[in-house]
N, C-alpha and C positions, 0 to 999 in steps of 0.2 A: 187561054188557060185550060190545062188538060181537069180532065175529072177529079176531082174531091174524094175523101174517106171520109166515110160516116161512124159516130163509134154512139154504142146503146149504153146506155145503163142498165144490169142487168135485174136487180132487186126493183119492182115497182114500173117497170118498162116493158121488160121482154113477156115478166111473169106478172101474176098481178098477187101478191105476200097475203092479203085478205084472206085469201083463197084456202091453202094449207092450214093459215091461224086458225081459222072459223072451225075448220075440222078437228084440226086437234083440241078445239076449244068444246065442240063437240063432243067429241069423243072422252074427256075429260071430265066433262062436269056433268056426262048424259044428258042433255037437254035442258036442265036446269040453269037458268040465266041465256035463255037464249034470243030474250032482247037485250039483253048486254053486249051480247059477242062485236058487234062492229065495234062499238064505246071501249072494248075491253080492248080491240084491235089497235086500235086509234091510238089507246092511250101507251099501253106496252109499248108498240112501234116509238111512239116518243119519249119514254122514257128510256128505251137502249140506246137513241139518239145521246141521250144525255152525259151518255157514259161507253158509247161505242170507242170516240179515239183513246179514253183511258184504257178499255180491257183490251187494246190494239198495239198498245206500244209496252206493254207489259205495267204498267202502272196500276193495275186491277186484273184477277181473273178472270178468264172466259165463265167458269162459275158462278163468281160474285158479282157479274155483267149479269148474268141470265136470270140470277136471284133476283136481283133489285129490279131489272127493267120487269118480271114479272107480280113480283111482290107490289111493287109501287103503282105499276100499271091496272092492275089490277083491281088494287085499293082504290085509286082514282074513277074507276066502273063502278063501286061499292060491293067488291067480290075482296074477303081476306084468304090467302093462301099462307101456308107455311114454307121455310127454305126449300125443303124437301119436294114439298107439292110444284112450287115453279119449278124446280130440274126435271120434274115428272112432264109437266106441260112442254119444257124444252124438246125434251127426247120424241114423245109427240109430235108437235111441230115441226123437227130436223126427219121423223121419218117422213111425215107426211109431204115434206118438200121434197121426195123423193121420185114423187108421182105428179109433179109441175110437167105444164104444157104450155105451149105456144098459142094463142087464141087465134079462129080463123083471119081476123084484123090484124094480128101481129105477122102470120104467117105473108099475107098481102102486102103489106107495108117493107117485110126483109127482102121478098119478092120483087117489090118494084126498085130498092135499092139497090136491088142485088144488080138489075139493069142498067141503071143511072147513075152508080158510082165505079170507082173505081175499085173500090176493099170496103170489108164492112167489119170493123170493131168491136170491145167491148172494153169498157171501163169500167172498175168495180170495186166498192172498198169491200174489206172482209178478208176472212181467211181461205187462204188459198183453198186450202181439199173441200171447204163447205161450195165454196164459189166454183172450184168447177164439176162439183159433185152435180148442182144445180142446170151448170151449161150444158152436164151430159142429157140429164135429164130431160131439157128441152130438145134436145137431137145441136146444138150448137156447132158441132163443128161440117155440119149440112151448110151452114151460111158464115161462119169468120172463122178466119185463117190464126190457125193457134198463137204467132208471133205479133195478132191482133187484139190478143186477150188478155188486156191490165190488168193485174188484179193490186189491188193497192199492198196486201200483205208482204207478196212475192217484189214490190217495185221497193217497199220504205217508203210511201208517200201515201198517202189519205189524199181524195182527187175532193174536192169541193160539195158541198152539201147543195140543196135544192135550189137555193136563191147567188149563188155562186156561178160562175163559170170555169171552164175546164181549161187551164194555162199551160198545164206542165207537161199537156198529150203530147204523146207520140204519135207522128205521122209519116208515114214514108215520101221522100221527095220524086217526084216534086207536090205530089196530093196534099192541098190544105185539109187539116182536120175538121170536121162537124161532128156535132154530139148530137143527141136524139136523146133527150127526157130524162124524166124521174118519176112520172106516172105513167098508170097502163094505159093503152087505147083499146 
């Protein structure tokens, strides 16, 4: 059997999302709640969960997505914000995911696959220009070859959440596909 493709995930895998959040959580509330910020992380992250494939297929705004998963998220931390305020925190957060990196483990880890496979991947729910705003960000097309980079918006398909597996990859023949995570290393 010849060599495999491996495909990342790129939210929570490539990048670690804490990261950007904390900051612009930071930057936002000046220091104020800043034993919150993981809790506040934690909780937002799950509550867009809740509501990502509605503001994905057009059944909710990208807007009323970013409201709620911060409104709610937030409330669940014991922080209240107003509509206004979570767009504020968004626009924060989308700059500061501007300035995402590679961590020297991740860089190691593409590195050695880059040796041991065959093509190296990316599979991703989200919207296109956010998702490869990010990939550029990371230096991504240093390691996967652009006709490698699913993004779920650009395919009409939502690829499986954390406790799922990946069925509907694409893989080039004859390379079996592997996936690689949902959390950072």
């Amino acid at each position: 059997m010849g060599k495999k493709t491996i495909f990342f995930d790129l939210d929570d895998t490539l990048y670690d999302r804490s990261v950007p959040y904390c900051s612009a959580f930071a930057a936002f509330f000046g220091g104020k709640y800043a034993d919150k910020a993981q809790t506040a992380f934690e909780r937002t992250m799950l509550r867009g969960y809740e509501v990502f494939e509605a503001a994905h297929t057009g059944q909710m705004t990208m807007e009323a997505m970013h409201i709620y998963r911060y409104q709610t998220g937030l409330r669940d931390a014991g922080i209240e914000i107003t509509p206004e305020q979570a767009l504020r925190m968004q626009a924060l957060y989308a700059e500061e995911q501007r300035h995402i990196s590679l961590t020297p483990v991740m860089e190691e880890i593409l590195t050695f696959c880059r040796a041991h496979f065959a093509a190296m991947g990316v599979i991703t729910n989200g919207g296109v220009q956010s998702q490869r705003d990010k990939l550029k960000s990371l230096g991504a097309a240093r390691w996967f070859r652009p006709e490698l980079v699913l993004i779920s918006d650009a395919l009409g398909v939502m690829k499986p959440g954390p406790n799922g597996t990946i069925a509907f990859v694409y893989a080039p023949a004859p390379a079996a596909p592997l996936s690689g995570g949902e959390r950072p290393v």
